[in-house]
N, C-alpha and C positions, 0 to 999 in steps of 0.2 A: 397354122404353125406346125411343125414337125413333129411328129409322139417325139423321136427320140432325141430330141433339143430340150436339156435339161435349162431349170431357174433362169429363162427369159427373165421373172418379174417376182419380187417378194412374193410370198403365198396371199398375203393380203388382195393386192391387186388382182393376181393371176386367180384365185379365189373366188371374184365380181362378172360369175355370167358370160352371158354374150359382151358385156364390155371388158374383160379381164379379158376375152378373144381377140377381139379387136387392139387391144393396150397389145398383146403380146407380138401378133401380126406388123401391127405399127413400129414393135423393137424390132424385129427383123429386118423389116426393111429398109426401116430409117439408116440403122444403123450399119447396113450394105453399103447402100447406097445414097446417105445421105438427103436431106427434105429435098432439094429441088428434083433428085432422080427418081420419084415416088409419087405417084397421081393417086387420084382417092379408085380410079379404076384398079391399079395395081392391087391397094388395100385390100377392095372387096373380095377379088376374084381370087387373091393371096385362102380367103377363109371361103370362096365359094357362095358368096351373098350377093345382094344388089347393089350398087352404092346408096340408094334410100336407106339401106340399112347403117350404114356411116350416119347419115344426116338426121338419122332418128336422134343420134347420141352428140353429135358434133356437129356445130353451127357448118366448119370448112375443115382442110386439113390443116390451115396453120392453127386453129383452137385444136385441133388431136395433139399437134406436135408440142403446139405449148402446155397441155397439162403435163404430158410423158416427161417433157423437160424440166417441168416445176417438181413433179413429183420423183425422179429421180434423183434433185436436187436436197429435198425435203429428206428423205430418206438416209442419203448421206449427212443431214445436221444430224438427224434424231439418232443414228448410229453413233453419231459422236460422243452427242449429250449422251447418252445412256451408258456408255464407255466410261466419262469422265463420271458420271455419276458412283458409278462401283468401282472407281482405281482407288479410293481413298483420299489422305490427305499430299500425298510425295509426290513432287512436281514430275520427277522423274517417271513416277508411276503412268500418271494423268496423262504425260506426253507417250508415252509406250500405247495407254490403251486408246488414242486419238489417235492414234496411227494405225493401231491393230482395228479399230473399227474403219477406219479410210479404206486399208487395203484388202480387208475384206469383202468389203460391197463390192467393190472395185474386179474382183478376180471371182466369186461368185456370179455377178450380173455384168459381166464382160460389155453385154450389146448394149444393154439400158446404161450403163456407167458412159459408153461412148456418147450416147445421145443427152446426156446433160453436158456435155460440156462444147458441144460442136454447132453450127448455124446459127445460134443466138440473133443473128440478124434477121431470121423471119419467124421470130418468135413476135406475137401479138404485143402490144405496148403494156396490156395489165398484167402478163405473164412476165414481160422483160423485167419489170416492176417486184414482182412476187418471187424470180428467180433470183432477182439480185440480191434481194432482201434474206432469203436462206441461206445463198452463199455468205453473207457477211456474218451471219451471226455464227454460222461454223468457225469462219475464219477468227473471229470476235473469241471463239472457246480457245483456240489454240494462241492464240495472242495473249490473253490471260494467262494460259497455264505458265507460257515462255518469260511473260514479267513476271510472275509469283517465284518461277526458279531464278530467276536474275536477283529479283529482291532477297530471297532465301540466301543466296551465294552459290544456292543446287548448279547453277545455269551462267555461263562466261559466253552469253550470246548479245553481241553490239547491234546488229542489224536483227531485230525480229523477222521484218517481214520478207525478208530475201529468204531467211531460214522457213518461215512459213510455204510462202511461194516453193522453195524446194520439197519440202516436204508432202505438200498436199498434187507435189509434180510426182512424186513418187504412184499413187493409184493413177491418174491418169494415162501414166503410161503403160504401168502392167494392162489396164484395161485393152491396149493395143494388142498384148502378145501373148498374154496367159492365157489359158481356155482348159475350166475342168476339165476333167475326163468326161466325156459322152457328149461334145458339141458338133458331134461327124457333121451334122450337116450345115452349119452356122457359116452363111457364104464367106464370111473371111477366115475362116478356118485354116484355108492352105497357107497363108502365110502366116499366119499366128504360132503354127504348129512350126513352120520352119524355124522363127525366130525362139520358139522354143529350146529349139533340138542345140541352138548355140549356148541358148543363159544354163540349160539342164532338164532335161523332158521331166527325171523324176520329182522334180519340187514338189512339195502340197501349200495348198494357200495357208495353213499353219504356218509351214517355213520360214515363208514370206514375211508371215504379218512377225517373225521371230527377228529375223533381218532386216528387214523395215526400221523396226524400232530401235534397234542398233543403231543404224544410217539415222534414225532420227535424233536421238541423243548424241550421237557423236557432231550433230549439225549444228546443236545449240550449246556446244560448251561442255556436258554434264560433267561435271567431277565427281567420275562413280568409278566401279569397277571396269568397264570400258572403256578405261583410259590409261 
């Protein structure tokens, strides 16, 4: 991986060794070019190893791909939940910090945010299983929040899950085109940075997670000040 390729991977991961190397190596490339474009030869030589050295830690590359994926997944529930944990009790609140925790992960870990949501089809059968299961129960946190404001009267939203699906569309796509400062050499940089230069080069992921939650409230109704 690159010294100057800043938060491939939470500190936790990136943290873990020769396997936080290997995890980081693995976001880069996956997330270039995708699992099929990406041989366990690439990997190694990516860190300057053998591939024995892969297979010390990973059965194949589709068990690499599928933990990256799981755990990128996982990462964005736990940012949720932890959101929703200290927003209090105001629905409105709850949906602001679900959102400000999505679009955060999302535009901090740009490569790894790509790689949870893309290939799914060659992710292993216990992973397909285990990603599923993270995705829902995030989606589960913001479903509740949007009946507790419909129940309250906070929330004039008929369709939850269109508004869900919108909003959790919201990181997904920044993950395409934001890129902190100091991703110079993150091979999709050149178009990221273009698409930049259209939405606002100076944004900061504050901003975002500021405007976000805007477009998210105004998604499900809120009868607040935003209106």
């Amino acid at each position: 991986m690159s010294s100057d390729v800043p938060a491939l991977l939470p500190p936790q991961l990136a943290a873990d060794g020769a396997k936080g190397r290997l995890l980081a190596a693995a976001v880069e490339l996956f997330a270039a070019r995708g699992y099929h474009g990406v041989s366990v030869r690439d990997l190694t030589a990516h860190l300057g190893v053998q591939p024995s050295s892969l297979y010390a830690k990973y059965a194949s590359k589709a068990e690499l791909f599928s933990e990256l994926v799981f755990l990128a997944n996982e990462e964005i529930r736990d940012r949720m939940r932890a959101g929703l944990l200290e927003a209090g009790p105001d629905p409105a609140a709850q949906l602001a910090a679900l959102t400000h925790a999505n679009v955060e992960f999302h535009t901090t870990y740009p490569l790894f945010a790509t790689i949870a949501h893309n290939d799914f089809a060659s992710l292993t059968e216990s992973a397909l299983h285990r990603v599923a299961a993270s995705r829902k129960e995030a989606i589960d946190l913001m479903r509740a929040v949007i009946d507790r404001g419909n129940d309250l009267g906070a929330f004039d939203c008929a369709d939850p899950w269109t508004a869900i699906a919108a909003i959790a569309g919201f990181g997904i796509r920044l993950a395409v085109w934001y890129r902190p400062q100091g991703h110079t050499t993150d091979p999709t940089a050149g178009f990221a940075a273009e698409v930049q230069t259209w939405m606002g080069p100076d944004r900061t992921i504050e901003d975002l997670k500021t405007t976000y939650a805007t477009y998210s409230l105004r998604i499900v109704g809120w009868r607040g000040p935003t209106d």
